[in-house]
C-alpha positions in Angstrom: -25.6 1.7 3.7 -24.4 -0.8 6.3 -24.1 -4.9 5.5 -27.5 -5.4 7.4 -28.9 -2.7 5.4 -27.8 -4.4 1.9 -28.8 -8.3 2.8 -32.7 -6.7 2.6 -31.8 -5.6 -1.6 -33.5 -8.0 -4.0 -30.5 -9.2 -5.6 -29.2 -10.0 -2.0 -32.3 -12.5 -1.4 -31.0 -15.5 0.6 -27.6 -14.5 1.3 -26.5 -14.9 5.0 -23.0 -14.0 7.2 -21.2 -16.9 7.6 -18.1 -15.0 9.1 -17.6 -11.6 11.2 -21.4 -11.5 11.7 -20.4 -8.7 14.5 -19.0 -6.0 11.7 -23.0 -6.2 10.4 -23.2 -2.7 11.4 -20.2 -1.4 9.5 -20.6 1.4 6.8 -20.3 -0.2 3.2 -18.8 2.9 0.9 -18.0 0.9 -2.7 -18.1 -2.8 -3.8 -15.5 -4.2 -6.6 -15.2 -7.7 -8.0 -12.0 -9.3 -7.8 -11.1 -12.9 -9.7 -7.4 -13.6 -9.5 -5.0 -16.8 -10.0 -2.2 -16.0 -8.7 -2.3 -14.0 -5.1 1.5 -12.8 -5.6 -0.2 -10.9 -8.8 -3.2 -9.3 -6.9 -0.3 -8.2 -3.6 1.9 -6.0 -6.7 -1.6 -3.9 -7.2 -1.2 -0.5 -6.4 -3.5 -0.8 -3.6 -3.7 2.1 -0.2 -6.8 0.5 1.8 -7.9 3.8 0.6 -12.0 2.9 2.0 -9.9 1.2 5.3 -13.3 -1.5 6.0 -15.4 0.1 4.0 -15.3 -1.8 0.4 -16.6 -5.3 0.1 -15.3 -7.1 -2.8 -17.2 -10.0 -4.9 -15.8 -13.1 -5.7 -16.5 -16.8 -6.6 -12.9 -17.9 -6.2 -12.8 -19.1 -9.6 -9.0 -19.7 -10.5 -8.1 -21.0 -7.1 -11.8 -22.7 -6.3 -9.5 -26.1 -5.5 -6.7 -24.4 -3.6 -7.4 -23.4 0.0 -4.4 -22.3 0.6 -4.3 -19.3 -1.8 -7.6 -18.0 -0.6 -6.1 -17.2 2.5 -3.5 -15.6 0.9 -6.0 -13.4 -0.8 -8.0 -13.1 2.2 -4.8 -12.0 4.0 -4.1 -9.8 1.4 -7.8 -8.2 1.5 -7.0 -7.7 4.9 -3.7 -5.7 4.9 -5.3 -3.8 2.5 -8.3 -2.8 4.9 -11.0 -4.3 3.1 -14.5 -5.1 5.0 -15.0 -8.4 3.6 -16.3 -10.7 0.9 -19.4 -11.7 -0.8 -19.2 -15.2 -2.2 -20.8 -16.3 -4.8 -21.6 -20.0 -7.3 -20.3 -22.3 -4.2 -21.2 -25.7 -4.8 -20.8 -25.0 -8.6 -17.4 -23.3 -9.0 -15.9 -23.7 -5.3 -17.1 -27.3 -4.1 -17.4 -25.4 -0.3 -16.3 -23.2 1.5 -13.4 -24.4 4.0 -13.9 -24.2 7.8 -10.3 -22.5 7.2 -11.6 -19.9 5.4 -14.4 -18.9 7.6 -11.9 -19.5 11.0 -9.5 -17.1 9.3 -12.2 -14.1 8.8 -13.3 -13.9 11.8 -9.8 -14.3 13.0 -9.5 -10.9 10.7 -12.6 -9.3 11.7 -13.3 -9.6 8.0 -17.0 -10.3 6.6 -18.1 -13.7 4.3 -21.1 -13.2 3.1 -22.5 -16.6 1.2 -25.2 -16.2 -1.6 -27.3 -18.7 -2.9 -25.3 -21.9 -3.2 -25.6 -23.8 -6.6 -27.5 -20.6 -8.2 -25.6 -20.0 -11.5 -28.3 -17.3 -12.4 -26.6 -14.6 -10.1 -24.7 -11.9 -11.7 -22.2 -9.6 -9.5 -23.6 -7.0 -11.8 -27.2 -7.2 -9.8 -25.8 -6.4 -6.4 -23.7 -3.9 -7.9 -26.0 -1.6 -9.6 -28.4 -1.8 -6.2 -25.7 -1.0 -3.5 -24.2 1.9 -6.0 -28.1 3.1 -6.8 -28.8 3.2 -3.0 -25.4 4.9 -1.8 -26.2 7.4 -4.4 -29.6 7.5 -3.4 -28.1 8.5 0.4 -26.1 10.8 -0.9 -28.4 14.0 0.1 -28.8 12.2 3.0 -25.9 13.3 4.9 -27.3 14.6 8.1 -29.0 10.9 8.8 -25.8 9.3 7.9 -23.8 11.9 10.3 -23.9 9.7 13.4 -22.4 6.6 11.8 -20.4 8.4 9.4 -18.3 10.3 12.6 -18.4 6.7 14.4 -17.0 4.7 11.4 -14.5 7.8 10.9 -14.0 7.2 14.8 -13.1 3.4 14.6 -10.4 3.6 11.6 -7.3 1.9 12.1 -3.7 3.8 12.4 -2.7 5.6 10.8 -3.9 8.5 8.9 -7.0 7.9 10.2 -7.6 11.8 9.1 -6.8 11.0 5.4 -8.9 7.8 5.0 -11.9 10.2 6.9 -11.7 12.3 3.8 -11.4 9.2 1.4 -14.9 8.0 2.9 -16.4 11.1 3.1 -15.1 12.1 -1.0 -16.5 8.8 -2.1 -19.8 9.2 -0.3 -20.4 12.8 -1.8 -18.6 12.5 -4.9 -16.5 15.7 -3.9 -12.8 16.4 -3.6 -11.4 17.9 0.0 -8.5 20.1 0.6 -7.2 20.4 4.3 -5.6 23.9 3.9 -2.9 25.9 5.6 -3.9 29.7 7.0 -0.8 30.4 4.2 -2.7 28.1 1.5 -0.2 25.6 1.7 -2.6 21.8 1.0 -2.5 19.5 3.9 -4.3 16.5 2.8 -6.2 15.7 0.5 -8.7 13.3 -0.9 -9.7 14.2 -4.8 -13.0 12.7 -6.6 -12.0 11.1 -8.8 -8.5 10.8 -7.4 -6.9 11.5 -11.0 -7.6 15.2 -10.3 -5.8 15.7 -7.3 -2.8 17.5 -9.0 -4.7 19.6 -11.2 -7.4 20.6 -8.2 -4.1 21.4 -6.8 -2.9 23.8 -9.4 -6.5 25.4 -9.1 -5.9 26.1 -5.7 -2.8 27.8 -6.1 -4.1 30.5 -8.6 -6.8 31.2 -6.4 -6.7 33.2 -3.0 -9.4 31.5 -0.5 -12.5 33.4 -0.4 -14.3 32.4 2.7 -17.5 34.2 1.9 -18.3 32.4 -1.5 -20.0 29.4 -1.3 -20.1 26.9 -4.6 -18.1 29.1 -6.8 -17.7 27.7 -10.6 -14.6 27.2 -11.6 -13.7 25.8 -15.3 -11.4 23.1 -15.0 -10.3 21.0 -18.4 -13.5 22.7 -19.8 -15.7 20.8 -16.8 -17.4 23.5 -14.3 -16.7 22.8 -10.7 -17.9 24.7 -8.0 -15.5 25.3 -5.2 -16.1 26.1 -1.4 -13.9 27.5 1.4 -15.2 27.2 4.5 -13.1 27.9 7.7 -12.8 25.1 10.4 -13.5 26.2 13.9 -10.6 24.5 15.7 -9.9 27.1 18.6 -8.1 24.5 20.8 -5.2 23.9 18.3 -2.2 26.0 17.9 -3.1 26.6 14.2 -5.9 27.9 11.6 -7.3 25.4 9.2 -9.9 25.7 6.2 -11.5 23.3 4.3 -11.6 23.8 0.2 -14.2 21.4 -1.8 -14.7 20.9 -5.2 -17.8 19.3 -6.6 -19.9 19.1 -10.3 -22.7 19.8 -8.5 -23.3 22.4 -6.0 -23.6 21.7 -2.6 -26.3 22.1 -0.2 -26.6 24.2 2.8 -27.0 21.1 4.9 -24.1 19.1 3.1 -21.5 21.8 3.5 -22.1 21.9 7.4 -22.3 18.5 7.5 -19.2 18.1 5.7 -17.4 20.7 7.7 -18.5 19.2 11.2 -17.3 15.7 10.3 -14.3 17.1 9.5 -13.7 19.1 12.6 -14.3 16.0 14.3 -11.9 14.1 12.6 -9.2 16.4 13.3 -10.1 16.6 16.9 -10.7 12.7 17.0 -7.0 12.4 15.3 -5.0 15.1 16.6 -3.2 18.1 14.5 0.0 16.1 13.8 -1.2 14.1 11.1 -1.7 17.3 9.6 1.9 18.9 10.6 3.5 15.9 8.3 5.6 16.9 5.4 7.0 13.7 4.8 3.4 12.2 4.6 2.5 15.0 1.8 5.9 14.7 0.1 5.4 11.3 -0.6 2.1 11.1 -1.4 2.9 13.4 -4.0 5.6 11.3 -5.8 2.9 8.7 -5.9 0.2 10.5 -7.3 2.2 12.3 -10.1 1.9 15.8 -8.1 5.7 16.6 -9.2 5.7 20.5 -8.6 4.4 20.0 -4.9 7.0 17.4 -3.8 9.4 19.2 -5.6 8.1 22.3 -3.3 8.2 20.6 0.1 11.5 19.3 -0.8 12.6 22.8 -1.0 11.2 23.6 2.2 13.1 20.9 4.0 16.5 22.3 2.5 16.8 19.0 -0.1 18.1 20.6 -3.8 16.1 19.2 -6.2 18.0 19.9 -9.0 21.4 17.8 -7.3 20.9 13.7 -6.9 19.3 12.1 -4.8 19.0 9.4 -2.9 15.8 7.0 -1.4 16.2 5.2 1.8 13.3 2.6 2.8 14.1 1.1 6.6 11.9 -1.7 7.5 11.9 -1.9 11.0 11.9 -5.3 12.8 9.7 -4.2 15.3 7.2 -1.1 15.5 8.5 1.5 17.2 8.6 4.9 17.5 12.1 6.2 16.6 12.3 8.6 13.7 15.0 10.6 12.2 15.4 14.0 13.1 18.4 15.0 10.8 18.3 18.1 8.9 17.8 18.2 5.0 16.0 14.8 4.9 12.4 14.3 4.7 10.8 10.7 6.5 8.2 9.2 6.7 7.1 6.7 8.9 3.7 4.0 8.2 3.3 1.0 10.8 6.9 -0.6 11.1 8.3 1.5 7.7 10.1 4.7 7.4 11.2 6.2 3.7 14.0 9.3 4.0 15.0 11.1 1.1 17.8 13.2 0.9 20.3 14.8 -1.5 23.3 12.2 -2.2 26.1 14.7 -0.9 24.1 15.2 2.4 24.8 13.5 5.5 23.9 9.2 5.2 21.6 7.6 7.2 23.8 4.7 7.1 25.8 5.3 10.5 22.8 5.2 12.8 22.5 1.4 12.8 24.8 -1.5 11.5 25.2 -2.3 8.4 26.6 -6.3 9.3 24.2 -7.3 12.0 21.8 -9.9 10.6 19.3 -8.9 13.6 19.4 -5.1 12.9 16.4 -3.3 10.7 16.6 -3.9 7.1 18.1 -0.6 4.9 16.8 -0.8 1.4 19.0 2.0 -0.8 18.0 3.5 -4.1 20.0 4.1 -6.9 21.1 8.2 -7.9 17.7 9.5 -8.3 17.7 12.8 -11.1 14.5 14.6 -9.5 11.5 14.0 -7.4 10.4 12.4 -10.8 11.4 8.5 -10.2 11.0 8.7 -6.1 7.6 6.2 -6.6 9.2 4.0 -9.2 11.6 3.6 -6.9 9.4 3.1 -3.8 7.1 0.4 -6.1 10.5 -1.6 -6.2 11.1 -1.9 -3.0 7.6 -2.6 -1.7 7.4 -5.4 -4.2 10.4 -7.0 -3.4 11.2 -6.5 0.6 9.5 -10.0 1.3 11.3 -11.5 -1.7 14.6 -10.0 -0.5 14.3 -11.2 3.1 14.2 -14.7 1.3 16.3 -14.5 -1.1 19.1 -12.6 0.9 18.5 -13.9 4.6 21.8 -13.1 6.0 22.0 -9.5 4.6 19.9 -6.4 6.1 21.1 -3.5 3.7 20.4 -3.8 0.3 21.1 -1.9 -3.3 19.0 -1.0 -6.3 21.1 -3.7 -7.7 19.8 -6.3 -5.9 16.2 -5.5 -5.9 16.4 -5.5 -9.6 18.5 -8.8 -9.8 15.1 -10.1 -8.1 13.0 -8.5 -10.3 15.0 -9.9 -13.2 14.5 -13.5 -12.0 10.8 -15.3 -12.4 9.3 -18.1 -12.8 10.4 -18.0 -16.6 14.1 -17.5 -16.4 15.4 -20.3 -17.7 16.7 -22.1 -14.9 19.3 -25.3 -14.9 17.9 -26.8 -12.1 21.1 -26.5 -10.1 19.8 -29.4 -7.5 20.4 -32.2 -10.4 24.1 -31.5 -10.2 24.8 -30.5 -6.7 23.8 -31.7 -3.2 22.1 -30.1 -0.6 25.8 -29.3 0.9 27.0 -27.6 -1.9 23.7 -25.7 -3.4 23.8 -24.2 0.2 27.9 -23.3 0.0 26.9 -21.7 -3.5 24.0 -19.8 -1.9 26.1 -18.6 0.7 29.3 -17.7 -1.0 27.6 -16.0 -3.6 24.4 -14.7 -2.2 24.9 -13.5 1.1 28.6 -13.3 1.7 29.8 -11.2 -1.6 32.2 -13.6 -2.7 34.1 -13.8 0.5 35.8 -17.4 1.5 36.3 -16.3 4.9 32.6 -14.6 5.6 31.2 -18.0 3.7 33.7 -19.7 6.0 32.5 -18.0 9.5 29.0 -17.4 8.5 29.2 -21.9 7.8 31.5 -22.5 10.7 34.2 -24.6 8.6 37.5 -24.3 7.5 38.6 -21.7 4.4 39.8 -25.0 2.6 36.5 -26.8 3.1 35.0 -23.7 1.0 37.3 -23.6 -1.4 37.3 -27.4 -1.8 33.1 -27.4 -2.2 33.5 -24.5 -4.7 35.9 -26.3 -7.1 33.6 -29.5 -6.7 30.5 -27.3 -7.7 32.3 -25.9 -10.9 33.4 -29.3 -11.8 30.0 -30.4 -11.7 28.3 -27.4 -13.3 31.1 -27.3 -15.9 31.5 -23.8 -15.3 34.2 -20.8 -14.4 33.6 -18.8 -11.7 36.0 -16.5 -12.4 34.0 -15.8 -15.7 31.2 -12.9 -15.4 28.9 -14.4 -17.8 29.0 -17.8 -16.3 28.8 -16.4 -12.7 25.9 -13.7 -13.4 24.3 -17.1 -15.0 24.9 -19.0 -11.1 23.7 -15.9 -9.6 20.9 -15.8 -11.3 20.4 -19.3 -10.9 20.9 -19.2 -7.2 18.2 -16.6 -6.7 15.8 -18.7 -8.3 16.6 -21.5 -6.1 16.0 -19.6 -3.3 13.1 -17.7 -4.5 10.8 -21.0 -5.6 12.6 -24.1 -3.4 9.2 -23.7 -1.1 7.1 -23.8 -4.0 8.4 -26.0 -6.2 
């Protein structure tokens, strides 16, 4: 179903595009609801733009219907998650009107506002959700119609793994799970349905040799029959053989199967072989999803000894660019302007390829000892949810610990702060920030990185315990300025 295709559904009657009327045409795969406060809270959801365009989201605003400012936030956030756009509803009840912001900024985005009914408080989201889920379903055994815009919409996805979010449109769409698989059996990619099953699919998989002459094979899985399918893709041009595993609850027709199998062939040829050649894609992927034994397995593979410590390395590039590492016994990974290494703690460091002290160098983001592949996502959630907050908090610095990441976890909007800018000036809350913050308690670095004398420094940091009535040289009271420091920095623009 495309968004032209759902404006003619009953419970759609009298909605219009107001924004990105030119992505009318675009395939619509899911639809979710989203009502949200805050949009710091809806940017730490462990979102993946898995339907990359392809989900719309409803939405009436209704905790920020006053505040213009944070839907754009949340559109921007919709965005960097992929989403296709937004159906608005109760404006002119709820939201007063929509801002011209709001609709220049989507089409800015290339995103879709859809406006229903204004001042009609009888819609429910639940109306246009049962019809656009009834009529994807509906299309489901309709898969050779939907072919042509299936391979186009496949054709337009954004960088990158544009081969992964192929199969993510194509599981949801048919309910079925695909395995991109190895001539030696080894998974590739894949895209589970539901994704909860991945690792045990997986496991399935491994106890299994393929079979390329049995088609819709039941297999018992958790008590649940699932009927499997190898097919072999016909890829002559690349240097290696692929095949294509599916699992589904229900069998698979004739049609679907070479439906399925020709998108796919497409998608690999659209895409190119390498996203299928990338360990540190898988490896990763696995952490995240709980698949243990295979990240454990291609860490192995890439000489990494998962039974000594490790060690996580996030760099956050300053500009995209195409620069990798290449060292042995590390695996990377690198999405848009990000690369994550991993590497036992005794192996070479990553540290000496770039400076550690230049303010305008990449950002290094360090873990702390890692026992196992077990805590490589926990560890990756930390980071992703604090690099903005870092850059912030620590603007001078470009290589940060563990430590400080959870220093900035620790601090929010209820610590108990004591308001350090009632008792000191501008001059001497910025000395503090310095001195402490970014400069590691150094008198000369706070000196040079402020251009005055080491006396001035040390004169503004006896003022500031004066007024603050506290030691310095005392852990508890410091941690307490340290902590109270980050919160300055953290809030002062939203205070």
């Amino acid at each position: 179903m495309n968004i032209q295709d759902m404006l003619k559904l009953p419970s759609m009657k009298g909605a219009e595009i107001i924004a990105g009327k030119e992505q009318r045409h675009r395939l619509v795969t899911t639809i979710s609801v989203l009502e949200v406060s805050e949009p710091e809270l809806y940017s730490q959801m462990p979102l993946k733009g898995e339907y990359s365009g392809n989900e719309l989201v409803l939405t009436s605003f209704a905790q920020i219907a006053m505040d213009v400012e944070k839907q754009l936030e949340i559109i921007a956030i919709l965005h960097q998650h992929s989403q296709l756009g937004i159906v608005l509803y109760y404006v002119g009840l709820i939201i007063p009107q929509i801002s011209e912001k709001v609709i220049a900024k989507m089409n800015e985005l290339g995103m879709v506002l859809i406006l229903m009914p204004m001042n009609r408080m009888d819609l429910r989201y639940s109306e246009v959700i049962s019809e656009v889920l009834s009529y994807i379903n509906e299309e489901e055994e309709e898969l050779d119609q939907q072919k042509a815009i299936l391979l186009e919409t496949i054709r337009q996805l954004p960088a990158p793994h544009q081969i992964e979010t192929g199969l993510s449109i194509l599981s949801d769409k048919l309910k079925c799970s695909l395995f991109i698989m190895s001539d030696e059996n080894e998974v590739l990619l894949s895209k589970a349905w539901p994704r909860s099953l991945d690792s045990a699919l997986r496991q399935a998989i491994a106890r299994r040799e393929i079979n390329i002459a049995k088609k819709n094979d039941p297999v018992e899985l958790n008590q649940v029959i699932h009927f499997q399918t190898a097919l072999s893709l016909e890829l002559p041009t690349l240097s290696h053989s692929y095949f294509l595993t599916l699992f589904r609850k229900k069998p698979l027709t004739e049609n679907q199967l070479a439906g399925i199998q020709t998108i796919v062939e497409k998608t690999i040829k659209y895409f190119g072989e390498e996203q299928l050649l990338n360990t540190g894609q898988q490896f990763f992927a696995a952490c995240q999803t709980g698949d243990f034994y295979t990240a454990a397995m291609l860490a192995q593979k890439a000489g990494i000894d998962v039974e000594e410590p490790l060690i996580l390395y996030c760099l956050q590039r300053k500009k995209e660019t195409a620069d990798m590492f290449s060292y042995q016994k590390l695996i990377s990974y690198k999405e848009r302007n990000r690369e994550w290494i991993v590497g036992n703690k005794k192996a070479k460091s990553v540290h000496p390829v770039f400076s550690l002290d230049d303010p305008a160098a990449d950002l290094l983001f360090i873990s702390k000892e890692l026992s196992g592949v077990t805590r490589i996502a926990q560890q990756m959630k930390l980071i992703e949810d604090h690099i903005q907050e870092a850059k912030q908090v620590f603007p001078k610095k470009n290589c940060f610990y563990a430590e400080d990441l959870y220093l900035l976890e620790d601090v929010t909007r209820e610590t108990d702060s004591i308001s350090l800018e009632r008792y000191l000036d501008n001059e001497l809350l910025e000395t503090l920030a310095v001195y402490f913050l970014d400069c590691n308690e150094s008198i000369k670095d706070t000196s040079d990185l402020l251009f005055l004398h080491n006396n001035t420094i040390k004169y503004r940091l006896k003022r500031a315990q004066e007024r603050l009535e506290l030691s310095f040289s005392q852990t508890a009271s410091r941690y307490i300025l340290i902590k109270n420091l980050i919160y300055y920095r953290k809030y002062r623009d939203k205070h």
